[in-house]
N, C-alpha and C positions, 0 to 999 in steps of 0.2 A: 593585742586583740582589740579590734575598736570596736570601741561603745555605740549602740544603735537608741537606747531610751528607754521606754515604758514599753511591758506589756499589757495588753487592754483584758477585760476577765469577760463572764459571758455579758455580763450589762454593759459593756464600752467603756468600763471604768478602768484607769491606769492603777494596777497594782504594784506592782517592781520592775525594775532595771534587771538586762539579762544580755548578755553577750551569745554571739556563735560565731562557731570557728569557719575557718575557711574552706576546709576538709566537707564540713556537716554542709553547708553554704553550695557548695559544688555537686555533693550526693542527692541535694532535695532539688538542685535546681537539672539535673539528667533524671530526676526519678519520676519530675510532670512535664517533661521534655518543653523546657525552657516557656512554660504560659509562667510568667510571673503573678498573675490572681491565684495561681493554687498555691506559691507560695508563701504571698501573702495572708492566705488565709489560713496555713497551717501557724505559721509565725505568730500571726494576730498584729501586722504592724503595716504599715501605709506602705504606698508605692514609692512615695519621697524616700522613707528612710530604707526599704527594700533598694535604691538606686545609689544612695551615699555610702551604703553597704558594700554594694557592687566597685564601685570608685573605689573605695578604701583597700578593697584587694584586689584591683586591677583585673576584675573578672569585664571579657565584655561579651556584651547583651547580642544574642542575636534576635531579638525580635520577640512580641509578646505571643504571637500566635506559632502554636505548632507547625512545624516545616513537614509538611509530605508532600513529597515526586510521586507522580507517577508516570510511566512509560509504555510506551507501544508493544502490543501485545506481540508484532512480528519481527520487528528490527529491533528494540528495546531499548529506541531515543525517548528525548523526554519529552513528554509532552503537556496540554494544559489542563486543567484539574475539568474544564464544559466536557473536551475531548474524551475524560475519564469516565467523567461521572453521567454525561447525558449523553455521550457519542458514542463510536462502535469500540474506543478504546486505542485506537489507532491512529498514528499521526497522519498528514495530509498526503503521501509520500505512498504508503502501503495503502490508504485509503481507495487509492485509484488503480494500484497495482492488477491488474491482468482480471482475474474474476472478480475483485474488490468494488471494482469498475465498472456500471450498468451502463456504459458503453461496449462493453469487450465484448463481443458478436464471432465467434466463427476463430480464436486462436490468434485474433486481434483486433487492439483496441481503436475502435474510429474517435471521429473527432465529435466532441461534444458540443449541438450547434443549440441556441436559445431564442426563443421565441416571442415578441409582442403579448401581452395578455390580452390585449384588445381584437387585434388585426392578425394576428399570428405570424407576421413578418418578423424573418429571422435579427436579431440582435447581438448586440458584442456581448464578450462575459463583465464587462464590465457593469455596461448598463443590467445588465440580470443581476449580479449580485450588490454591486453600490449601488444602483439606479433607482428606478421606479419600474423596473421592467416593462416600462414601453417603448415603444420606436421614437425617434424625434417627432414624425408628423404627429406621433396620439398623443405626445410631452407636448406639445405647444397646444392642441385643439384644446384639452381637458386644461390646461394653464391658462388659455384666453379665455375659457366659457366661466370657469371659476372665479373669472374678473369684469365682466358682463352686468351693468347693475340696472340697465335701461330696456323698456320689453317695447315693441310696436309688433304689433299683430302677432305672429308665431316665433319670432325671431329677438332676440336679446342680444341689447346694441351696449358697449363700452362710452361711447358718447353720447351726448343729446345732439352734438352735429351731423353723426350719424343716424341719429332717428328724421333729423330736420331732412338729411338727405335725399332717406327711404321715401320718407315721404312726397319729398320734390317730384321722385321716381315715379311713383303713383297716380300723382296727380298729373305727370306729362306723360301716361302708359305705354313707360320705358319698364320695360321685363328687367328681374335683377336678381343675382345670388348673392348671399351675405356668406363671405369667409365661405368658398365653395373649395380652393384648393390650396396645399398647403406646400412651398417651395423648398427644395432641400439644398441650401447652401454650403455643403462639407460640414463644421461642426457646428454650424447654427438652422434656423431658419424661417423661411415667410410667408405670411397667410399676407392677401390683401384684405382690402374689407370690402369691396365689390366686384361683381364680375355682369357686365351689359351684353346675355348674349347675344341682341341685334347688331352689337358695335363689335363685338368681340373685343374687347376694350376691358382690362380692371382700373379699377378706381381706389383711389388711398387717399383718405381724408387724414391731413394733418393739422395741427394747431401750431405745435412746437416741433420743428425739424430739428432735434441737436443733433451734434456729432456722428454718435453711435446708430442713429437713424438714418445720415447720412451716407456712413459706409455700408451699411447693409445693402440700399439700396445701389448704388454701384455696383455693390458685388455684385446684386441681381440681377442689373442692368449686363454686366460684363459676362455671366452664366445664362441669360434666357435673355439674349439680343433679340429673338424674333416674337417675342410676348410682348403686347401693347398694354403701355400700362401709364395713367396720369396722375398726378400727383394734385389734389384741389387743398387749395388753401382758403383761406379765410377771406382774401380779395376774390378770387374766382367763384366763391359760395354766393360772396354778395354780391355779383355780378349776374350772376344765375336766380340770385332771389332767391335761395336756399333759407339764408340766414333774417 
């Protein structure tokens, strides 16, 4: 029978050495269904020697916290304790089943279609449940205004070359839309940053064209061949006396 130490008295003091059996060991530990704090604290002895206890009779530990399942109230799979305790009880499966399902209209169930919170255009379930539940084009406007740090007149500009621009626009009174439409490239997409509608022309101020700007642009070009659209650089600005 191995030796565990001292027991502690009600002050924390070590009074005497005391042995338990493995028999008693096994009955206290199914009696507070395996929390080892309860029985430690019948015992009066640490968790270290509560575990070298353990070891010495080859008892092994499932876990300090009590283990409850629980299962679905229709088919009786197991399911997760939110499910249990904050949900209808039911796994995902019976969740949707026939009346279950605030789709089910007329003896069967249609399909469940979701919606933009902004625009009310329909979306994946994807983007509803991982997303931000909005459409690509409301994902890019509220993502580009939210990056916006420069104001001229009504409009909140990402550059000061683009304010330098608006301005250019102004002063030669050439009419302008700032980000007026937003371009759906399969799973990306493009807002320009001007639109001339005398020219019917957009305009896209860049500084740094890398890569990833490159491609999009192609894409765009190879999706909306008949959209006029110019790219101004840094030479072209100061050409124009923009800059």
């Amino acid at each position: 029978m191995p030796f565990i130490g001292k027991k502690r008295d009600s002050k924390g003091q070590f009074v005497r050495t005391f042995y338990i059996s493995k028999p008693k060991l096994l009955k206290l530990y199914n009696k507070h269904n395996r929390i080892t704090k309860d029985i430690c604290r019948v015992l009066g002895i640490s968790y270290i020697q509560l575990y070298k206890l353990f070891k010495a009779y080859n008892i092994k530990l499932e876990g300090k916290r009590r283990i409850i399942t629980y299962c679905c109230k229709i088919c009786g799979n197991r399911i997760s304790n939110t499910s249990a305790l904050h949900g209808k009880g039911t796994c995902n499966f019976c969740a949707n089943l026939k009346e279950n399902n605030p789709n089910y209209i007329d003896g069967r169930t249609k399909e469940a279609k979701y919606y933009c919170k902004i625009c009310n255009k329909e979306i994946s379930i994807s983007a509803f449940k991982y997303g931000c539940c909005r459409c690509r084009v409301c994902f890019v406007r509220v993502t580009f205004n939210n990056s916006k740090k420069y104001k001229y007149k009504s409009n909140s500009f990402r550059s000061s070359w683009e304010v330098s621009f608006a301005k250019w626009l102004d002063l030669s009174d050439i009419n302008y839309e700032y980000e007026n439409k937003v371009f759906e490239l399969g799973n990306k997409a493009y807002l320009p940053d001007f639109y001339l509608p005398e020219f019917d022309c957009y305009i896209e101020i860049k500084g740094w064209f890398r890569k990833k700007a490159k491609d999009k642009m192609k894409l765009f070009k190879s999706l909306y061949p008949n959209i006029n659209i110019r790219i101004f650089f840094k030479k072209e600005l100061d050409m124009l006396g923009v800059l």
